[in-house]
C-alpha positions as CSV (number, residue, x, y, z in Angstrom):
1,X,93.0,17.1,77.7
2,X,90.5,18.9,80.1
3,X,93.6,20.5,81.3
4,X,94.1,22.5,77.9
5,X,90.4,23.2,77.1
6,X,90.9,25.0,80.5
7,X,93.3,27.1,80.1
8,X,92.5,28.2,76.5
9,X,89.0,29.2,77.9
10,X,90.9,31.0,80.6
11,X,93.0,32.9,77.9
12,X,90.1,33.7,75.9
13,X,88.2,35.1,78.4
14,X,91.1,37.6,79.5
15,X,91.7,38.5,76.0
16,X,87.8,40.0,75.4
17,X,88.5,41.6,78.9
18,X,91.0,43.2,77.8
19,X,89.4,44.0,74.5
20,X,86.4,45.9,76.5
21,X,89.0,47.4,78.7
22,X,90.4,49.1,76.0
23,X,87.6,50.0,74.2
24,X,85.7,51.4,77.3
25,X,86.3,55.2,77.3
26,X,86.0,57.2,80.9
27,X,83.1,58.4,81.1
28,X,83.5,62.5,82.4
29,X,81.6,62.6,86.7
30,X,78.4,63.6,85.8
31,X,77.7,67.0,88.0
32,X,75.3,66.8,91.1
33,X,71.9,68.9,90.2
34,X,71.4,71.8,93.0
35,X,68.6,70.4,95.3
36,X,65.5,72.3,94.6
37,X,65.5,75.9,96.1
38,X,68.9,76.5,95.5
39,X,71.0,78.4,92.9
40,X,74.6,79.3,92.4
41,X,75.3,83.2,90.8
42,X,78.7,84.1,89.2
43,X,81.1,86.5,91.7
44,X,83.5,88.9,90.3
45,X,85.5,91.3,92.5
46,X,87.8,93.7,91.3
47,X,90.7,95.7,93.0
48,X,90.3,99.4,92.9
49,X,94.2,100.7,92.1
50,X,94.3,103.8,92.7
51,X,96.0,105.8,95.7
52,X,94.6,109.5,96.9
53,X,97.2,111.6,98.0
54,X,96.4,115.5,99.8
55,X,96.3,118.1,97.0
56,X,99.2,119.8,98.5
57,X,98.3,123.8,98.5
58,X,95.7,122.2,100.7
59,X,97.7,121.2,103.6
60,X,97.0,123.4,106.1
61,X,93.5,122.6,106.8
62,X,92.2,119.2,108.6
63,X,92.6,115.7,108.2
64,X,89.1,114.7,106.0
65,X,88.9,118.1,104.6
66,X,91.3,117.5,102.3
67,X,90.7,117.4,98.5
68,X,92.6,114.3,97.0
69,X,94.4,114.0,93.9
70,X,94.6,110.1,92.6
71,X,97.7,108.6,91.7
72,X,98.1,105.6,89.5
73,X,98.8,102.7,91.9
74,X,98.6,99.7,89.5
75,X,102.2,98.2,89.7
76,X,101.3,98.1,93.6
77,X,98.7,96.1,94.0
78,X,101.2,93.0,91.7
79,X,101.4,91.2,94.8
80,X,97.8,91.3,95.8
81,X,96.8,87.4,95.2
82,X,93.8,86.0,97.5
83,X,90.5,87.5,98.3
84,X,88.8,85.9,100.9
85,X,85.0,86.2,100.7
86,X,82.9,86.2,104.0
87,X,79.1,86.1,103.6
88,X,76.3,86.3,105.9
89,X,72.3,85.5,105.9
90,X,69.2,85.4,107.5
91,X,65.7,84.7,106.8
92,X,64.0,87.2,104.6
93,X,61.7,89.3,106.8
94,X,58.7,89.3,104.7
95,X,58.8,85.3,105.4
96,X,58.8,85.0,108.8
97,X,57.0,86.8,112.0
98,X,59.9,88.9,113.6
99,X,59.6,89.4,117.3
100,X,63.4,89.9,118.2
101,X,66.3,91.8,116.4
102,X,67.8,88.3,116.9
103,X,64.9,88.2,114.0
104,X,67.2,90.0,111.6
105,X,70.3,89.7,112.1
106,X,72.7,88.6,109.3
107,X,74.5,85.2,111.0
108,X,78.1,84.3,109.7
109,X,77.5,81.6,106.9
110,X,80.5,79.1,106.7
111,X,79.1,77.3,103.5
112,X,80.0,80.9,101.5
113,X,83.4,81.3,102.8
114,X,85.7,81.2,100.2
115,X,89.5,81.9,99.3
116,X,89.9,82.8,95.6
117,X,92.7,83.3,93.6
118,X,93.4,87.3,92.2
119,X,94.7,87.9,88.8
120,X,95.4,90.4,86.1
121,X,92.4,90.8,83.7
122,X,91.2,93.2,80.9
123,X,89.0,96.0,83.5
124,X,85.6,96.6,82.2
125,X,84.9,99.6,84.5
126,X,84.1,102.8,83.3
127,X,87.1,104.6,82.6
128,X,89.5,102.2,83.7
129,X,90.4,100.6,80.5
130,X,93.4,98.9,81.6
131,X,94.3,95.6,83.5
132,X,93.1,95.4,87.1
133,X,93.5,92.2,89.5
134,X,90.0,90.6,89.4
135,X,89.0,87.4,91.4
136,X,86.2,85.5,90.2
137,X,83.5,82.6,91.6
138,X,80.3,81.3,92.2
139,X,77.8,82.2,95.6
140,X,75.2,79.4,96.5
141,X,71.6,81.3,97.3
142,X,69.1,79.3,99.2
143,X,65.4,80.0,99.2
144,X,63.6,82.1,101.9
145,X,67.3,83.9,102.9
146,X,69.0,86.6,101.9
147,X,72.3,87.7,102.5
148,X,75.3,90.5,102.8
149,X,79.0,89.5,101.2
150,X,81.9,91.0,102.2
151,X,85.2,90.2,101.0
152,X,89.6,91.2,101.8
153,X,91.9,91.0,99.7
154,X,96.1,90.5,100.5
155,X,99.3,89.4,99.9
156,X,100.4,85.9,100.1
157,X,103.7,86.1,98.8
158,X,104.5,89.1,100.6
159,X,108.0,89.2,102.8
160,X,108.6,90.7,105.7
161,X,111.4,92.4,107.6
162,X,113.7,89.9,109.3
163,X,112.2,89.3,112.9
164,X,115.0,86.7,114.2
165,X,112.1,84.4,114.1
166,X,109.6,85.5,116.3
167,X,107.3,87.0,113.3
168,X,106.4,85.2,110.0
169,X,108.2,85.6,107.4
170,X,106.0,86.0,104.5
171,X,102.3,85.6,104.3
172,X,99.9,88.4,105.1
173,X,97.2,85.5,105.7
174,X,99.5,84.6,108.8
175,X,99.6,88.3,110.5
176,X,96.1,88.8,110.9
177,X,92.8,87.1,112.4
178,X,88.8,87.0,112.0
179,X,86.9,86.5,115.1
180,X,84.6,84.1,112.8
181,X,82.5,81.6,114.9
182,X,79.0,79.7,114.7
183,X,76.1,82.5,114.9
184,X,78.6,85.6,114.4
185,X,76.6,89.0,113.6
186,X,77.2,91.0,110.4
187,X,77.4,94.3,112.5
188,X,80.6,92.2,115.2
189,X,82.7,91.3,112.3
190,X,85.7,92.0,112.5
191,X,89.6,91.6,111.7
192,X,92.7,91.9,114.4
193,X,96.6,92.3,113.2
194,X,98.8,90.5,115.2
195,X,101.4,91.5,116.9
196,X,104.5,90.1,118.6
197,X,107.4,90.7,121.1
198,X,110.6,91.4,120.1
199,X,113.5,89.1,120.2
200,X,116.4,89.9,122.8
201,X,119.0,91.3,120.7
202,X,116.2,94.3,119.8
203,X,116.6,95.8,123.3
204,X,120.4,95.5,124.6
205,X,121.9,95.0,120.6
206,X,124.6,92.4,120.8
207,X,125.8,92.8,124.2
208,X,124.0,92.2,127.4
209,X,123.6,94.9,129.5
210,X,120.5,97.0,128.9
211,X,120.8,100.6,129.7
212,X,117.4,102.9,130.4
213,X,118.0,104.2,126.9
214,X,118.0,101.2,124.6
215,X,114.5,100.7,126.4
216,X,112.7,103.2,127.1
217,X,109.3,104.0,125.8
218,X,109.3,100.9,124.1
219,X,106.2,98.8,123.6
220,X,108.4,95.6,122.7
221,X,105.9,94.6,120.1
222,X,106.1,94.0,116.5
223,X,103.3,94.7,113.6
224,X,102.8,94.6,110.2
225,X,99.7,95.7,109.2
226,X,98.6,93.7,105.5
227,X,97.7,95.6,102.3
228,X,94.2,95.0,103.1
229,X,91.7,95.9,100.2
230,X,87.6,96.0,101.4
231,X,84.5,95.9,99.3
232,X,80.9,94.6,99.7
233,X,79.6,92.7,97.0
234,X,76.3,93.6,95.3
235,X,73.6,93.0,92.0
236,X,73.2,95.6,89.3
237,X,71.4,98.2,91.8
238,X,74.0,98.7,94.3
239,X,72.2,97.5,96.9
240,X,74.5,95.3,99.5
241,X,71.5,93.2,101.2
242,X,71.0,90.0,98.8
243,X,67.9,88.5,98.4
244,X,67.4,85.3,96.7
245,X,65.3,87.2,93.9
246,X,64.6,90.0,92.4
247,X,62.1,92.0,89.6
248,X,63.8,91.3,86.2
249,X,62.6,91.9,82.9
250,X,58.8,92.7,82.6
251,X,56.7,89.4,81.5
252,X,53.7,88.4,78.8
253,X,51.6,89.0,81.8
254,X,53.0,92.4,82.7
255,X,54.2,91.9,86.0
256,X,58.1,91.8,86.0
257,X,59.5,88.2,86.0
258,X,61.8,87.1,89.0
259,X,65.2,86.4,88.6
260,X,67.2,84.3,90.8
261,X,70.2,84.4,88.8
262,X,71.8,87.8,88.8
263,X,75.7,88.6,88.5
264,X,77.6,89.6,91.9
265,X,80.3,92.2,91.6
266,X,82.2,94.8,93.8
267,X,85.4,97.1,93.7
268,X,87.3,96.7,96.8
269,X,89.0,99.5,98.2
270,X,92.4,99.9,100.3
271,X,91.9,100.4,103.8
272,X,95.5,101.4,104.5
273,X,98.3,104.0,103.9
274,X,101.7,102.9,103.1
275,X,104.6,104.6,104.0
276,X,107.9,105.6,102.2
277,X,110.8,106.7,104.2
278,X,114.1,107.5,101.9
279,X,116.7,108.8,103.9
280,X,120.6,108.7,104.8
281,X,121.6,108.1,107.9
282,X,123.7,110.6,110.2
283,X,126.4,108.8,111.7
284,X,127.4,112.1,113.2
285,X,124.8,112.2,116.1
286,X,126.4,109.5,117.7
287,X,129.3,109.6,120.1
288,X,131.5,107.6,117.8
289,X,130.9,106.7,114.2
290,X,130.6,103.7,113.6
291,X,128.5,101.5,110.8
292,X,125.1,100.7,111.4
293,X,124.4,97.0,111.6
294,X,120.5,96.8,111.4
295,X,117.5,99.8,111.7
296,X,114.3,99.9,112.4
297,X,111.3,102.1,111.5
298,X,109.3,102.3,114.9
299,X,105.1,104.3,115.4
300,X,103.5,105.0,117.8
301,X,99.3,104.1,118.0
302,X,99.5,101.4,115.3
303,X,96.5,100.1,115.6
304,X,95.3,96.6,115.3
305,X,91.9,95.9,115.0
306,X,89.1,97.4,112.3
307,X,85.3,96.3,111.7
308,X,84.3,94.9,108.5
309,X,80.7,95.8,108.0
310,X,81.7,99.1,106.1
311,X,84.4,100.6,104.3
312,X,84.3,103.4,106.7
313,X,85.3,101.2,109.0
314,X,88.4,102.1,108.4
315,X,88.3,105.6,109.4
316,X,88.1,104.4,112.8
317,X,90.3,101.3,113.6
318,X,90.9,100.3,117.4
319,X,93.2,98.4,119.7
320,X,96.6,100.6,119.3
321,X,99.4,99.2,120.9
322,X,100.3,101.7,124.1
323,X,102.5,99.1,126.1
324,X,105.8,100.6,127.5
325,X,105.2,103.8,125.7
326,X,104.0,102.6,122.7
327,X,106.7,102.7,120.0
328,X,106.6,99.3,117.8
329,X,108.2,98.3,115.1
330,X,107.0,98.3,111.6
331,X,109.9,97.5,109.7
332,X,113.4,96.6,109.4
333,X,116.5,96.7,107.3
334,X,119.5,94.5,108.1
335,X,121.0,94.1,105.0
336,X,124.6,95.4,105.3
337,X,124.8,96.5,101.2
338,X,121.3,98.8,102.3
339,X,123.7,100.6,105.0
340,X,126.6,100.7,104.5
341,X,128.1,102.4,101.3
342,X,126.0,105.5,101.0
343,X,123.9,104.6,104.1
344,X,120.8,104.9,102.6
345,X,117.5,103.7,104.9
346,X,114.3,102.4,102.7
347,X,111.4,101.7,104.8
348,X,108.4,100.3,103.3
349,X,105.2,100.2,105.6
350,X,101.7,100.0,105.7
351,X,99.1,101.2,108.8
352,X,96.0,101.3,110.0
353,X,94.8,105.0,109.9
354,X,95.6,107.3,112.5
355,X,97.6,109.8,114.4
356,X,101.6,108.6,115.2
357,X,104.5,109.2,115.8
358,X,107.9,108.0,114.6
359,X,111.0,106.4,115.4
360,X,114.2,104.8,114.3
361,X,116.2,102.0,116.3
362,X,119.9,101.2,115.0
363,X,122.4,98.7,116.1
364,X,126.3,99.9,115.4
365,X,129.1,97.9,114.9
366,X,130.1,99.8,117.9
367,X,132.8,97.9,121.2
368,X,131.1,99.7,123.8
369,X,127.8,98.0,124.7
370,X,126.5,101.4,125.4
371,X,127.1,102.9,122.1
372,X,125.9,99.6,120.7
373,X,121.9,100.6,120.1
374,X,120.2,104.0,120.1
375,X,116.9,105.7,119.3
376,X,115.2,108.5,117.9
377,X,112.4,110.3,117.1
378,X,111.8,110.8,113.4
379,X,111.0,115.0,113.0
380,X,110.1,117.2,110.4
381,X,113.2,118.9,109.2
382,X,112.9,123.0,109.7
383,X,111.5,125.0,106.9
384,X,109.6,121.4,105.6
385,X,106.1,121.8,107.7
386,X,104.5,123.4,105.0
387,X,106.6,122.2,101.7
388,X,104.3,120.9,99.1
389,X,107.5,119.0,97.1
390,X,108.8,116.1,99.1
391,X,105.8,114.0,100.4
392,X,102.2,114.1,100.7
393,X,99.6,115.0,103.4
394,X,102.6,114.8,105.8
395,X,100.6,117.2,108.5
396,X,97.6,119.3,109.4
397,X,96.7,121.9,111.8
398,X,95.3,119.4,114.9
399,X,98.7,117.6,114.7
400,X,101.9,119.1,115.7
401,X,105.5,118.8,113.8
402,X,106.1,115.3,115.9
403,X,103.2,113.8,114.7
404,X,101.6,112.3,111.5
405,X,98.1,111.9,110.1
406,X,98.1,109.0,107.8
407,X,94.8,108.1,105.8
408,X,93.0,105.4,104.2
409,X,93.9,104.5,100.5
410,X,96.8,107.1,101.3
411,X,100.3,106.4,99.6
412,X,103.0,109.3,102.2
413,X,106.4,109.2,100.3
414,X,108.8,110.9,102.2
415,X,112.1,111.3,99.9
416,X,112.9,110.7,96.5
417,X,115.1,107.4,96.6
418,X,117.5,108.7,94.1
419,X,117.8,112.0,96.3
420,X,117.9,110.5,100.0
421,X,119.0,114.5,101.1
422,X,115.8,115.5,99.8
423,X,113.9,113.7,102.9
424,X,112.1,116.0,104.8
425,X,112.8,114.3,107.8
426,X,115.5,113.8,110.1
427,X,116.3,111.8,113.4
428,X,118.7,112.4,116.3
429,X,119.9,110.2,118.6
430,X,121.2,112.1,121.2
431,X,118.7,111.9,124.9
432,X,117.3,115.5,123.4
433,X,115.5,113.5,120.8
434,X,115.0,110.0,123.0
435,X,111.6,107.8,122.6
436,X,108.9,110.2,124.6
């Protein structure tokens, strides 16, 4: 009998569990306050689309002297999806006795780094009524410091040209570094591209002996430089040091009220050009014709490395790559339906600013291992140096017809795609027009 009173005791006692069980709802985690001395302000960056190009009757005179005409370059920035945000702070002066620049110096903050995702919204910027990519978060502001926010913005779905392997494949968050650390200054940030050697097949083609020409001025090095987009981030009046507050709206009392709490924003820039090449290839300037297998767009002084305390910075990037002469690669096409056909070579590129020159590198389907790979210089074609219709702010006066100036936030399209002959360059790979 005890035997039954137990176990209907036991099933009534599991049947109000499960009663309460039921009935209990989950209860939503209730959010941490912010200890005392500390508040969070909404961030809202915004890409700036367009692209300058030289106002072409004004090509003749120097690079930075140019006026600039914008050009719509919405559709181009699609693929720009992460903005990472850097921030830096110190104490505010006015708190603490400074007897060393050590004193004032903005120290990398690691508790403000942040990756955030970039997407289309509805632009609020004067005259810029349409969609721009827009990323958006929070900053945490700590009493007694006050701070300077920087931020890039890239690709992360962006491909690249087939490497064989020794490059990434896709990424722009995997081709570059910041030399972040513990108690990094505002004023040595910086960001380095980087670059790798080139796989064996790049220098002797498919064969294996390598003659002088298939290596000759050659830095053996690989690049690609991101789509990188720079801004600062700053309150209502511009200014980019960030205290933790600032004179708001005037009180009772008369004196202006402090506000801790003030909106973030900034309009990053692109700190790059991007390059264009249309053009057919001349199978004639080779011994014998043969199909081209794979190309490559090869530069001279691509450089690697730019500060990223200013957007000026970019007028000045360092660390070129000069190894073996200093052509690298910059991009490739291997596709066969790309060459073959009408033989039409589309480059797409992006670099650093600066002075280069150009190359191409083809492999042909060629039985001699000598005629298997060649090079070239990429030249303006004659009667183009001064043409105003087939690309922009190809040249200027401190550059001669070998090399190219390309600027920051600078889009140089050199053919129409649909009109390949209309390229106003040319290559030849005969030793008159080798790698030098």
């Amino acid at each position: 009998m005890k035997r039954y009173i137990w176990v209907l005791c036991a099933a009534l006692m599991a049947a109000a569990c499960t009663d309460d069980t039921e009935l209990q709802l989950p209860s939503a985690p209730e959010e941490e306050p912010l200890p005392a001395g500390v508040v969070e302000v909404p961030l809202t960056l915004t890409l700036g689309a367009d692209w300058e190009v030289d106002a072409p009757q004004k090509r003749d005179v120097p690079p930075g002297q140019q006026p600039s005409l914008s050009v719509d370059g919405h559709a181009e920035t699609e693929n720009i999806d992460k903005v990472r945000v850097i921030t830096f702070r110190r104490r505010n002066p006015d708190d603490i006795i400074v007897t060393s620049e050590a004193d004032t110096a903005f120290i990398y903050d690691p508790s403000n780094d942040l990756t955030l995702d970039c997407k289309w919204e509805e632009s609020s910027l004067t005259d810029h009524k349409h969609p721009h990519k827009v990323a958006r978060d929070t900053l945490r502001k700590v009493y007694g410091y006050e701070y300077r926010v920087v931020a890039l913005a890239y690709s992360s779905s962006r491909t690249f040209a087939d490497t064989e392997g020794v490059a990434p494949a896709m990424g722009e968050e995997n081709v570059f570094d910041f030399n972040l650390s513990d108690g990094l200054k505002f004023q040595d940030f910086k960001v380095t591209v980087k670059d790798y050697g080139v796989w064996d097949d790049f220098l002797t083609g498919s064969g294996t002996i390598t003659q002088a020409h298939s290596e000759k001025n050659l830095s053996r090095r690989i690049a690609f430089v991101p789509q990188f987009f720079f801004g600062y981030c700053h309150t209502e009046d511009g200014n980019p040091i960030i205290p933790f507050s600032e004179d708001g709206a005037i009180g009772t009392d008369g004196e202006p009220e402090q506000d801790i709490d003030k909106p973030l924003t900034g309009i990053l820039y692109r700190g790059v050009a991007k390059l264009e090449l249309n053009f057919r290839a001349d199978l004639h300037k080779v011994a014998v014709v043969k199909d081209p297998l794979w190309c490559a767009l090869l530069a001279t002084n691509v450089n690697t490395a730019v500060s990223l305390t200013s957007y000026d910075d970019f007028l000045s990037p360092s660390l070129p790559i000069t190894s073996g002469g200093g052509y690298t690669m910059i991009d490739r096409v291997v596709s066969l339906d790309k060459l073959t056909g009408d033989r039409l070579f589309k480059f797409t590129a992006y670099v650093l600013p600066g002075k280069m020159k150009l190359g191409i590198r083809i492999e042909y389907a060629a039985i001699s291992e000598w005629e298997k790979i060649r090079s070239g210089r990429i030249v303006l074609s004659r009667g183009s140096e001064s043409s105003a219709e087939n690309a922009t702010g190809i040249i200027s006066t401190d550059v001669n017809g070998e090399e190219f100036y390309f600027r920051r936030n600078h889009k140089y399209v050199f053919g129409n795609p649909d009109e390949p002959d209309t390229c106003p360059l040319c290559y030849d790979l005969t030793e008159k027009y080798e790698l030098k």
